[in-house]
C-alpha positions as CSV (number, residue, x, y, z in Angstrom):
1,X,0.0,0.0,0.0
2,X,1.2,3.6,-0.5
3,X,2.1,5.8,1.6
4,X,1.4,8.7,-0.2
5,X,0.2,11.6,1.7
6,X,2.0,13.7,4.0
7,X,2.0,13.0,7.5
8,X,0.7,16.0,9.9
9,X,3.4,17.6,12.3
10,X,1.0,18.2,14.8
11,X,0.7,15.4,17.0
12,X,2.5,15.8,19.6
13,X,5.2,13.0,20.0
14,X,4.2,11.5,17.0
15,X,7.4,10.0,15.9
16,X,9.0,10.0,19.7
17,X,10.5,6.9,20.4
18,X,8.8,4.4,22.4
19,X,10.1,3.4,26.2
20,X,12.7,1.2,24.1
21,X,14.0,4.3,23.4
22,X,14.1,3.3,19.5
23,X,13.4,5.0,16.1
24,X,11.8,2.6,13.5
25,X,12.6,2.6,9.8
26,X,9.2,3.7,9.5
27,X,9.4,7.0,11.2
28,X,12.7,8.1,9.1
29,X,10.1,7.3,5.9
30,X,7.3,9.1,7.2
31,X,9.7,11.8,8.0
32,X,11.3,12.1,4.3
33,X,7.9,12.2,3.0
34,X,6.4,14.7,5.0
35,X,9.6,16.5,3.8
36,X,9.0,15.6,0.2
37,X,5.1,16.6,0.2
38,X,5.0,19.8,2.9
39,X,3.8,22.0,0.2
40,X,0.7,19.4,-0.1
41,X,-2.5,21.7,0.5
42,X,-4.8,19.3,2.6
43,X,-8.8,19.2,2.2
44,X,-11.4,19.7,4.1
45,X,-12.1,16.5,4.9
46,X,-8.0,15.5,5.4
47,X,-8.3,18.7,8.0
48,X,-11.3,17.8,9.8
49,X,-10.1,13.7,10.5
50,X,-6.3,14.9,11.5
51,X,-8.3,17.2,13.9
52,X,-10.6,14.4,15.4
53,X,-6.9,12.3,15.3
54,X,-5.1,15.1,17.3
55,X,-8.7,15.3,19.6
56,X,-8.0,11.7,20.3
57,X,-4.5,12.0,21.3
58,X,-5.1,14.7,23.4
59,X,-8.0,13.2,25.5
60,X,-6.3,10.0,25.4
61,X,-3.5,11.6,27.3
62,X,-5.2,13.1,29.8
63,X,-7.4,10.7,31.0
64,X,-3.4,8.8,30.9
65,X,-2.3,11.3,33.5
66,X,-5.7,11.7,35.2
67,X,-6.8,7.9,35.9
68,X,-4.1,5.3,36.6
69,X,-6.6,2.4,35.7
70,X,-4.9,0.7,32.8
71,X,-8.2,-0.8,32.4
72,X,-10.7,2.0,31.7
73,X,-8.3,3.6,30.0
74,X,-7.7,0.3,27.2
75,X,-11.1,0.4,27.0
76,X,-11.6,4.2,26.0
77,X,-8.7,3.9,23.7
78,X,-9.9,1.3,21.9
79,X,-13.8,2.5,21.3
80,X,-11.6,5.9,20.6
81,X,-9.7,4.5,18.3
82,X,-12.5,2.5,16.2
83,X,-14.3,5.8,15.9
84,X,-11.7,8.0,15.0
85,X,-10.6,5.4,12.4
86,X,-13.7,4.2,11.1
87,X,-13.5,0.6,11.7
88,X,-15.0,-2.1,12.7
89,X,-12.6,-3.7,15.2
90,X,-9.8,-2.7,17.1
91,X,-7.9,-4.2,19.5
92,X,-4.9,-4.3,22.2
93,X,-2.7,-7.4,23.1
94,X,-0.7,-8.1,26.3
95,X,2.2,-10.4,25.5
96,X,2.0,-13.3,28.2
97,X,4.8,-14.8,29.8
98,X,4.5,-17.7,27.5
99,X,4.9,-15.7,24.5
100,X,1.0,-15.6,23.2
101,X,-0.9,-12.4,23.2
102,X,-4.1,-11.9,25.4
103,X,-6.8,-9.8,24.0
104,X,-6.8,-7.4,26.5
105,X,-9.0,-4.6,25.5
106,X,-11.0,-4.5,22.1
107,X,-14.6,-3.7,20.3
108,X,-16.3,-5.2,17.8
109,X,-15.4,-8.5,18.8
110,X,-17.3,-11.4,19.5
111,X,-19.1,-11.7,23.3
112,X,-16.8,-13.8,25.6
113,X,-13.0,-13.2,23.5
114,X,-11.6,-10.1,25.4
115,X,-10.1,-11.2,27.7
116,X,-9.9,-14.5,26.9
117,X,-8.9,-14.8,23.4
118,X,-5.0,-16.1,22.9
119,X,-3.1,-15.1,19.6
120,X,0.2,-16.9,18.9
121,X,3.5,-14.2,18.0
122,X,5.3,-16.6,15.6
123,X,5.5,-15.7,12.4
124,X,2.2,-17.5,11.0
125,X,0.4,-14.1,12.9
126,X,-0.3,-10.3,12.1
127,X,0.9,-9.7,15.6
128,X,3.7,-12.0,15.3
129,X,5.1,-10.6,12.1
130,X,4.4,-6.9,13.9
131,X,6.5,-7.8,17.0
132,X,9.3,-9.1,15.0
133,X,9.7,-6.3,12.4
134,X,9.1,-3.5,14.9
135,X,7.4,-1.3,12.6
136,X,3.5,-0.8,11.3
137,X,2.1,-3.1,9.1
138,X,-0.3,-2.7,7.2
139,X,-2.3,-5.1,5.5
140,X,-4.5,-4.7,2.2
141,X,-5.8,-8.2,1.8
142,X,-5.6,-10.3,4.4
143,X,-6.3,-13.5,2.3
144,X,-3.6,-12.7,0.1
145,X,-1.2,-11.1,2.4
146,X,2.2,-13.5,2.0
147,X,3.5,-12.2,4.7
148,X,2.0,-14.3,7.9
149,X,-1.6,-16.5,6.9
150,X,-4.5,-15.1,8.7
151,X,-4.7,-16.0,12.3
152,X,-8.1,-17.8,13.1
153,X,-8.7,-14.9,15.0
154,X,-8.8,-12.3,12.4
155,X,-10.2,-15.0,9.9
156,X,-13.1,-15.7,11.9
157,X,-14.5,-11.8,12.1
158,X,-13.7,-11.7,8.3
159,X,-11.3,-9.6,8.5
160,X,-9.9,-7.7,5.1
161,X,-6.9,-5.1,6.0
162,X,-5.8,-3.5,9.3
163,X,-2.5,-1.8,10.6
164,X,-1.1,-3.0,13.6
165,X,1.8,-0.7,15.8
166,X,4.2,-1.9,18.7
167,X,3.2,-0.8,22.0
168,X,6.4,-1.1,23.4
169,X,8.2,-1.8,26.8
170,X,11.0,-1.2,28.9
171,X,12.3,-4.8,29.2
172,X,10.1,-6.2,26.0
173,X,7.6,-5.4,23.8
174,X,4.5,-4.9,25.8
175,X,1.9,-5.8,22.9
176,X,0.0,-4.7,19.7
177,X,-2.4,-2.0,19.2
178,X,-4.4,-2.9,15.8
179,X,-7.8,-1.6,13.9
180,X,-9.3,-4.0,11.7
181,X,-12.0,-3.6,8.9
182,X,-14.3,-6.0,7.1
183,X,-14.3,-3.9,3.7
184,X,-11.5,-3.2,1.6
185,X,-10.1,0.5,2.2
186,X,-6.3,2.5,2.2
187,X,-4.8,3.3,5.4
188,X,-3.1,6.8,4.9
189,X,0.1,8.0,6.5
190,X,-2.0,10.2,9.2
191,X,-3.7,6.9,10.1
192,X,-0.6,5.0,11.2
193,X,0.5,8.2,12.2
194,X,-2.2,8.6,14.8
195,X,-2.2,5.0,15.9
196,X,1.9,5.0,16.5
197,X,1.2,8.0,18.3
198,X,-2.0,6.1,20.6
199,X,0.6,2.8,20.8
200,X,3.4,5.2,22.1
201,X,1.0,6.9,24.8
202,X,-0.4,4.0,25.9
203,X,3.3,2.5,26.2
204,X,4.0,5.5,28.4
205,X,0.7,4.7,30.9
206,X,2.1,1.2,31.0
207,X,5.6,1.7,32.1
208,X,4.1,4.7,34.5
209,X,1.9,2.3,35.9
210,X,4.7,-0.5,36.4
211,X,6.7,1.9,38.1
212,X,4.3,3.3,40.4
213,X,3.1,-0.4,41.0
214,X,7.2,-1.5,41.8
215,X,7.0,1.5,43.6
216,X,4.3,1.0,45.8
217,X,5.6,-2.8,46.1
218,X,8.6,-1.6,47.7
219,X,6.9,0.8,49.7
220,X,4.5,-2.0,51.3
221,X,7.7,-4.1,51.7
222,X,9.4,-1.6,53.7
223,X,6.1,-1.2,55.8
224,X,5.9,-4.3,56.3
225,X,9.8,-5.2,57.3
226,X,9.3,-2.0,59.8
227,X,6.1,-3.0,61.0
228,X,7.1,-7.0,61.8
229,X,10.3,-5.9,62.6
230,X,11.2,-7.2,66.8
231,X,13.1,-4.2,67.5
232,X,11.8,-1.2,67.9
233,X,12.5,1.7,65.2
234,X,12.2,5.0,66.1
235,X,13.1,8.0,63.7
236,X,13.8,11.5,64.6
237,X,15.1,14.9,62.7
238,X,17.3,17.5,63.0
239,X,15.7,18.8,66.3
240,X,14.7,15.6,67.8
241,X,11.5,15.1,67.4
242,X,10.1,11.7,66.7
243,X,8.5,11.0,63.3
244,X,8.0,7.6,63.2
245,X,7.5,4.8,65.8
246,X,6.9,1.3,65.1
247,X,5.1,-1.0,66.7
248,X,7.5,-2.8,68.6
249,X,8.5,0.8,69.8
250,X,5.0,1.0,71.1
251,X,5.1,-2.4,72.9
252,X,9.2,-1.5,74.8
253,X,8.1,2.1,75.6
254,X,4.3,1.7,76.0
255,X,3.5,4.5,73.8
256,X,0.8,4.4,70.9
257,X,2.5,5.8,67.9
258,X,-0.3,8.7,67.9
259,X,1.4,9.8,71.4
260,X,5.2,9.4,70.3
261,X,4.8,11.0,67.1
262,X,5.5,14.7,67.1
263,X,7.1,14.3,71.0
264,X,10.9,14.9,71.6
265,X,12.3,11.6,71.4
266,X,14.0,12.9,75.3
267,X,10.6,11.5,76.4
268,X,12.0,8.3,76.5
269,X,14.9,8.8,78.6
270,X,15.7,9.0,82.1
271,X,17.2,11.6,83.3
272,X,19.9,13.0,83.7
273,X,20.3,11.9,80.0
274,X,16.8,13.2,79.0
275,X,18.8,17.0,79.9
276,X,21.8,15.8,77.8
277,X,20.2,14.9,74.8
278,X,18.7,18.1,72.9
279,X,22.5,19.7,73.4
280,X,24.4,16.5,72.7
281,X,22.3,15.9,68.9
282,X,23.5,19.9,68.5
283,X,26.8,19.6,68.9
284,X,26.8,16.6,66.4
285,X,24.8,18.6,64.2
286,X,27.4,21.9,64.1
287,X,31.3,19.4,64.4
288,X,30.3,15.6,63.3
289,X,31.7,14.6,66.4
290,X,29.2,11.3,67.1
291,X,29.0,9.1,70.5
292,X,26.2,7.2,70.1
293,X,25.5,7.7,65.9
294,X,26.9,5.0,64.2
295,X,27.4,2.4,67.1
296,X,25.9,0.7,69.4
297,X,26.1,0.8,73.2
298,X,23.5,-0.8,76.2
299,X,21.3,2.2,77.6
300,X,18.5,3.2,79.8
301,X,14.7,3.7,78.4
302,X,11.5,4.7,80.6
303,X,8.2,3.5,79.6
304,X,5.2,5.5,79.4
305,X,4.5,4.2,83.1
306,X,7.9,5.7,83.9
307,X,9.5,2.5,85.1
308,X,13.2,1.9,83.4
309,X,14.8,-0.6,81.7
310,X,18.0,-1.9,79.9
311,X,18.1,-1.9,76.3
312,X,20.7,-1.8,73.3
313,X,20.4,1.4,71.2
314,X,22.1,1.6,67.6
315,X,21.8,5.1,66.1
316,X,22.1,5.2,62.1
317,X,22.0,9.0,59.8
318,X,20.3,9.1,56.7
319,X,20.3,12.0,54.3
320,X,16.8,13.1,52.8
321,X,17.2,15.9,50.3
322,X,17.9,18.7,52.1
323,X,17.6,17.2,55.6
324,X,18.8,14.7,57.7
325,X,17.0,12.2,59.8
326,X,18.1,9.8,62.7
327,X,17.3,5.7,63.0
328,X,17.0,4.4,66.3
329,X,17.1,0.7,66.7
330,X,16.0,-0.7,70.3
331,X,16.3,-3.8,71.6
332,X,14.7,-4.6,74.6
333,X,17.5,-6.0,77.4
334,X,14.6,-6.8,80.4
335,X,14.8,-10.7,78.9
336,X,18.3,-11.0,78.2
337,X,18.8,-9.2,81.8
338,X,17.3,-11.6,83.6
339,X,18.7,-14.8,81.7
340,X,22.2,-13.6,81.9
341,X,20.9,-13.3,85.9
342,X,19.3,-16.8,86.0
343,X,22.8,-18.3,84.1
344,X,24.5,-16.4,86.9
345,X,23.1,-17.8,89.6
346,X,23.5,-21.3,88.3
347,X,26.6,-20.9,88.2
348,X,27.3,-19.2,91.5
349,X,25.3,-22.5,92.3
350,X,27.6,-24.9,90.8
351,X,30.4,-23.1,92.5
352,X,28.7,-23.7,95.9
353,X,28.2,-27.2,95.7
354,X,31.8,-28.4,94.9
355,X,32.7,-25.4,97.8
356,X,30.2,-27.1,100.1
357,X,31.7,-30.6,100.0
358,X,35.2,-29.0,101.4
359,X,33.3,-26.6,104.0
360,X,31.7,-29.8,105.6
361,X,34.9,-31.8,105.8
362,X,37.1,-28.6,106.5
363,X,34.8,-26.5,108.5
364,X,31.5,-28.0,110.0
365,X,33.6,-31.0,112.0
366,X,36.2,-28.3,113.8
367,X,33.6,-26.1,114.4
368,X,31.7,-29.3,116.1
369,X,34.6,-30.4,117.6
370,X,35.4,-26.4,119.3
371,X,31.9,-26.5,120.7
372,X,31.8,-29.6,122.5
373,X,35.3,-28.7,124.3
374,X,33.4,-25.4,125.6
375,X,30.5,-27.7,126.6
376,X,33.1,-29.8,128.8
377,X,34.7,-26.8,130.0
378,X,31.2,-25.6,131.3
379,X,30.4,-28.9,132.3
380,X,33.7,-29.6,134.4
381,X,33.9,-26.0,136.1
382,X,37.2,-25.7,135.1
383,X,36.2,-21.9,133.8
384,X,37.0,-18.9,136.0
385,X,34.2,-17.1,136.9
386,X,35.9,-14.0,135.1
387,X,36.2,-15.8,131.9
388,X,32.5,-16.8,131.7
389,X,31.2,-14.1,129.5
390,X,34.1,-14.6,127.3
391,X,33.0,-18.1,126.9
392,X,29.7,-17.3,126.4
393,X,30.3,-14.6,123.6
394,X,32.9,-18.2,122.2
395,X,29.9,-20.3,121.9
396,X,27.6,-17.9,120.5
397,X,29.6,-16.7,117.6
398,X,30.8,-20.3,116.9
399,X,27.0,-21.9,116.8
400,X,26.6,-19.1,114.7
401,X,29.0,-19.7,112.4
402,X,28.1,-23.4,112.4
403,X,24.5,-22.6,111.6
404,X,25.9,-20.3,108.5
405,X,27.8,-23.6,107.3
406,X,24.2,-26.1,107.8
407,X,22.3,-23.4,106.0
408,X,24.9,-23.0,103.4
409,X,25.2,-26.9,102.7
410,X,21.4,-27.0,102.5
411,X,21.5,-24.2,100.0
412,X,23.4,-26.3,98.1
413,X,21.7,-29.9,97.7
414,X,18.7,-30.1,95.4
415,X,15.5,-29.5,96.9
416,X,12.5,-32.2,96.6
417,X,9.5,-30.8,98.1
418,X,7.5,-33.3,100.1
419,X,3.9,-32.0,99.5
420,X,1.2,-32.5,101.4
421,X,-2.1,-30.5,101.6
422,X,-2.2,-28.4,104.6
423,X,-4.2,-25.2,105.6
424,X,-2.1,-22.3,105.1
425,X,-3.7,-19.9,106.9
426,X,-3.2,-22.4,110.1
427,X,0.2,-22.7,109.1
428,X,1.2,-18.7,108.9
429,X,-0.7,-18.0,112.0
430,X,1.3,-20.5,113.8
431,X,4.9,-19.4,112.1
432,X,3.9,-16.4,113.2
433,X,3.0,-17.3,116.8
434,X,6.3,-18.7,117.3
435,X,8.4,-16.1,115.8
436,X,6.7,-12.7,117.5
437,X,8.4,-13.7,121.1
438,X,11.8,-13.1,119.2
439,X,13.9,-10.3,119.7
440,X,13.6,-8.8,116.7
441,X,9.9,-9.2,116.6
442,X,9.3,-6.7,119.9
443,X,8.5,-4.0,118.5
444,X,6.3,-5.1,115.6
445,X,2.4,-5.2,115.1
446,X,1.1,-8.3,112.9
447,X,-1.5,-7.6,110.7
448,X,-3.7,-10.3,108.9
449,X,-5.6,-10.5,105.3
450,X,-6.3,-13.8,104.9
451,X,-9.3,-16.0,103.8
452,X,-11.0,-17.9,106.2
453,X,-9.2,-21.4,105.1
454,X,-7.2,-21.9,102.1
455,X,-5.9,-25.9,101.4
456,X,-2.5,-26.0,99.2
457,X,0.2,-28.6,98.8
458,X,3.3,-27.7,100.4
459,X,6.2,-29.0,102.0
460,X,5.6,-27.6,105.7
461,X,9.6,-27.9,106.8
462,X,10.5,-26.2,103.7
463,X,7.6,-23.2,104.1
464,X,8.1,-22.5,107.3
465,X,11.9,-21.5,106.4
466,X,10.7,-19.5,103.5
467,X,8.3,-17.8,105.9
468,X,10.9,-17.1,108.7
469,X,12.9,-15.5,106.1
470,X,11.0,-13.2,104.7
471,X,9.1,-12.3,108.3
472,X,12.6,-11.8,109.6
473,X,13.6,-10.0,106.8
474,X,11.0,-7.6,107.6
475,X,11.6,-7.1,111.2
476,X,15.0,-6.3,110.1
477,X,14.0,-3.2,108.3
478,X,11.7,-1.8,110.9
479,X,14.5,-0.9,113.4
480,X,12.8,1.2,115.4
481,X,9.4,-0.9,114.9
482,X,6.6,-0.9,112.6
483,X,3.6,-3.1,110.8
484,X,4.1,-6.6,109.3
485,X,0.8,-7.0,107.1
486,X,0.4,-10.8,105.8
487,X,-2.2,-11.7,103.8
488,X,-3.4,-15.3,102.2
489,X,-5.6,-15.8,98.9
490,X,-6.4,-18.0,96.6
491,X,-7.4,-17.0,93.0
492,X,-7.0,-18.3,89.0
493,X,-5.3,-22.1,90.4
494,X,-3.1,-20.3,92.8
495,X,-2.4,-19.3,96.3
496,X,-0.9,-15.6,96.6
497,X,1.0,-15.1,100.0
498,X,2.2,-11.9,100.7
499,X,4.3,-10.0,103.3
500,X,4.3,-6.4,103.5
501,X,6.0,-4.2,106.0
502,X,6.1,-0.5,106.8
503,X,9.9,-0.1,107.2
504,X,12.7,1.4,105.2
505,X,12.2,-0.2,101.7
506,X,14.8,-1.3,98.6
507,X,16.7,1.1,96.5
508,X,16.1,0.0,92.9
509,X,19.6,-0.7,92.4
510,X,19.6,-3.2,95.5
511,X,16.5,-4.7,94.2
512,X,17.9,-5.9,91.4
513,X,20.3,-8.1,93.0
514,X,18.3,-9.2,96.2
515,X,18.1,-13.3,95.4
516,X,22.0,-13.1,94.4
517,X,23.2,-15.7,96.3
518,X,25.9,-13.6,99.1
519,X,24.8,-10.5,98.5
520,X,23.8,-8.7,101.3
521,X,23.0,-5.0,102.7
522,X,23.4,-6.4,106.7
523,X,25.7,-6.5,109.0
524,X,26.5,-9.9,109.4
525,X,24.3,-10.9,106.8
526,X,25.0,-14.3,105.1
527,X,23.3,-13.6,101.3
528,X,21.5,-16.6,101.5
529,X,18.2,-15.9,102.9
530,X,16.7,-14.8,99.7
531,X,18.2,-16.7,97.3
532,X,17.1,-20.2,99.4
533,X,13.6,-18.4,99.7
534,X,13.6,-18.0,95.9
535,X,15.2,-21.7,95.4
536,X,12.0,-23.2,97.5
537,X,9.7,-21.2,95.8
538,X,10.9,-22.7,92.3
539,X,11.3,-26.0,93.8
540,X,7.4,-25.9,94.5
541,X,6.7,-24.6,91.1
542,X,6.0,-20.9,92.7
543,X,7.1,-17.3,91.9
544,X,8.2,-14.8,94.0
545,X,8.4,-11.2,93.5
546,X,9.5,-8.0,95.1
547,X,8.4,-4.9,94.9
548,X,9.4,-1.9,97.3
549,X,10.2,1.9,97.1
550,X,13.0,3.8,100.1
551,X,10.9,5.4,102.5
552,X,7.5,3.1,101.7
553,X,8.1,-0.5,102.6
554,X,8.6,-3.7,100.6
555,X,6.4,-6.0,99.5
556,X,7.1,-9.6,99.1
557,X,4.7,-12.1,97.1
558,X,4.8,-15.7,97.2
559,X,2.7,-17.4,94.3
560,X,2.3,-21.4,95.2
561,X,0.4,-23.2,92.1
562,X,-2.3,-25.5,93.8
């Protein structure tokens, strides 16, 4: 077919490359004939269809930047297209991933074959024979066409001539844009003109659309990586202020993001960092000197409760444009605190059994042996009356020391509960009973909260030491006197026991380290008393917590499963 009139100059873009970024043989002809033929005075009627072409174009390519929907936007092109062109059919194909072309889009088709009908791209095919050349074709008479046979699809609309135009892709070819008619007719230049121009717009909306869909892929990744992500991540800017806060930042600090958002991210430190921060992140800002951004180091938080914690804090820098942002990475250390605390103790436990063979051999049989020469001494008169006390004061400090070495040997062995269900109530109020005669207890007022009868399996020998302990314990910090308030429940499959006194209390930093085994705060203090409450708490499948503030009192809870 003949090309022969000139082609209009303007369409906008009409011979721009596609996304390829490639100039057919086709446009360098079209441009030496709209060379040759410029001084071609078009009719009326060539006017009035280059104006409905450049109409097209132009609607086309706004509803391209307008609507991202591929879909409607196929579909308008292709009834466009028909109309503009005066055809009966017109089509897009989608190359698939298996090399076949879907009709995607398309009118004057038969019901049921958009979006269903496959074309094959070999040779044998319009399409095919499109894709491969990379140009326009254009097709007079399709039955004699010796080019490619007629597909069944084309065949089976009866089909005569068409033109057909690469929509093309980035990576690949993305498909065909074709018009079809029944009756014989010429295409002119304008008319592939126009529909290279169409193929290359829609080419545009497709790549547009891939990038904002990769785009918004990556996006929802990131989200998602933040979002799942066990650490908390916490971003601030230039001044300090949090702009984004995860949530596993909301579940270490306690905050909902709506709160943290907006707040200086100071808020989440104790002090007297909270006071250092603002002018610290300034003087990074004005030299680059850095002590926290770009490592790593263990820290102190506060949760929204304003209790603190231990956790790991990594500071990264990004550069945004024409600002700068911070990443916070928080680990919480509360865990990792208190296994490093449990491995610890084992330890220290291991280290006093093979230390409490040698004490028993070394220690517990001269100490036995020093007490009964005193009790022969006594027994024989042989003591001066002037030495008496001194002998006294001998034997006190020595069955001291030898009850240190029993308790420390029975710190050491395993404990195996011997359970049996008792009343506990009966058993506290008769601990007690035995206890308030002490020394220690002289001063002290008992208190009691406990339900009428509560049944639990215990090992009685085993609870009454953990009791003593923790009622002496009390006494001992209530010096000049005070309230011991005990209390007995049972709720949700457990029995709650709790001893609460009004004396001195625990500073936090003590608390911590309370059921260490040999630490101690007394005078004369062992460090066991706690840590073999704690070990027969365990040994009955229990907890036991503290809780206490200087000035306020402590409070100690024993829960006992029943």
């Amino acid at each position: 077919m003949s090309l022969g009139s000139a082609v209009p100059q303007h369409f906008p873009g009409l011979f721009s490359a596609g996304p390829s970024g490639t100039v057919s043989a086709f446009d360098i002809t079209m441009k030496r004939n709209m060379a040759n033929e410029a001084d071609v005075k078009p009719s009326k009627k060539d006017r009035r269809v280059r104006g409905l072409q450049q109409a097209a174009v132009t609607e086309l390519s706004l509803q391209a930047l307008g609507d991202p929907n591929l879909k409607r936007l196929f579909s308008r092109t292709v009834t466009l297209v028909a109309e503009v062109l005066d055809v009966e059919l017109c089509k897009i194909l989608r190359v698939q991933d298996d090399g076949r072309c879907l009709l995607c889009a398309g009118v004057g088709w038969k019901d049921g074959y958009v979006g269903r009908a496959l074309v094959a791209t070999e040779g044998a095919s319009q399409a095919g024979f499109t894709l491969q050349s990379k140009e326009p074709v254009i097709v007079e008479d399709l039955s004699r066409d010796g080019r490619f046979s007629g597909p069944p699809l084309l065949v089976e609309h009866g089909v005569v001539c068409g033109v057909s135009v690469v929509i093309e892709g980035s990576q690949r070819p993305y498909g065909v844009l074709g018009v079809h008619s029944r009756q014989p007719r010429d295409f002119s230049p304008d008319d592939v003109s126009f529909l290279q121009s169409v193929a290359n717009l829609l080419a545009n909306a497709v790549e547009r659309q891939r990038s904002e869909d990769a785009l918004r892929r990556s996006e929802e990744t990131t989200r998602a990586i933040v979002n799942t992500c066990i650490d908390g991540i916490v971003t601030i800017d230039e001044a300090g202020i949090i702009r984004s806060f995860n949530p596993a930042a909301e579940k270490i600090f306690g905050f909902p993001e709506r709160e943290a958002v907006g707040q200086p991210v100071h808020l989440l430190m104790p002090k007297p960092d909270r006071e250092r921060h603002d002018e610290y992140l300034q003087n990074y800002l004005k030299t680059g000197l850095a002590k926290i951004i770009g490592f790593g180091r263990e820290v102190v938080g506060v949760r929204r409760d304003g209790g603190t914690f231990p956790m790991h804090l990594g500071v990264g820098e990004m550069q945004l444009e024409d600002h700068r942002m911070f990443v916070g990475l928080v680990r919480d250390l509360t865990y990792f605190k208190k296994v490093q605390e449990e491995l610890m103790q084992a330890q220290n436990l291991a280290a006093i059994g093979e230390m409490a063979a040698s004490v028993a051999h070394e220690i517990k049989n001269p100490l036995a042996a020093i007490l009964g020469v005193i009790q022969v001494l006594r027994d024989s008169g042989a003591i001066a009356e002037d030495y008496q006390e001194v002998i006294e004061e001998l034997s006190l400090r020595v069955g001291r020391l030898d009850q240190t070495v029993k308790r420390l040997l029975n710190f050491a062995k395993p404990i195996e509960p011997d359970r049996r269900a008792v009343d506990l109530v009966d058993v506290i109020e008769q601990i007690v009973g035995a206890v308030r005669r002490d020394e220690p207890f002289r001063s002290v007022e008992f208190q009691y909260g406990c339900a009428a009868s509560v049944s639990a399996p215990i090992d009685l020998v085993l609870f009454e030491d953990l009791l003593r302990n923790l009622l002496y314990n009390a006494a001992d910090a209530m010096p000049g006197g005070g309230t011991i308030m005990i209390s007995c429940q049972e709720s949700n499959g457990e029995v709650a026991v709790s001893v609460r006194d009004t004396g001195i209390g625990i500073r936090p930093e003590v608390l911590q380290k309370v059921f260490r085994p040999f630490y101690t705060t007394k005078r004369g203090g062992t460090g066991l008393g706690l840590a073999l409450c704690k070990k027969i708490v365990e040994a009955h499948g229990g907890t036991i917590l503290i809780s206490s503030q200087p000035g306020t009192g402590t409070e100690v809870v024993v829960s006992l499963p029943l």
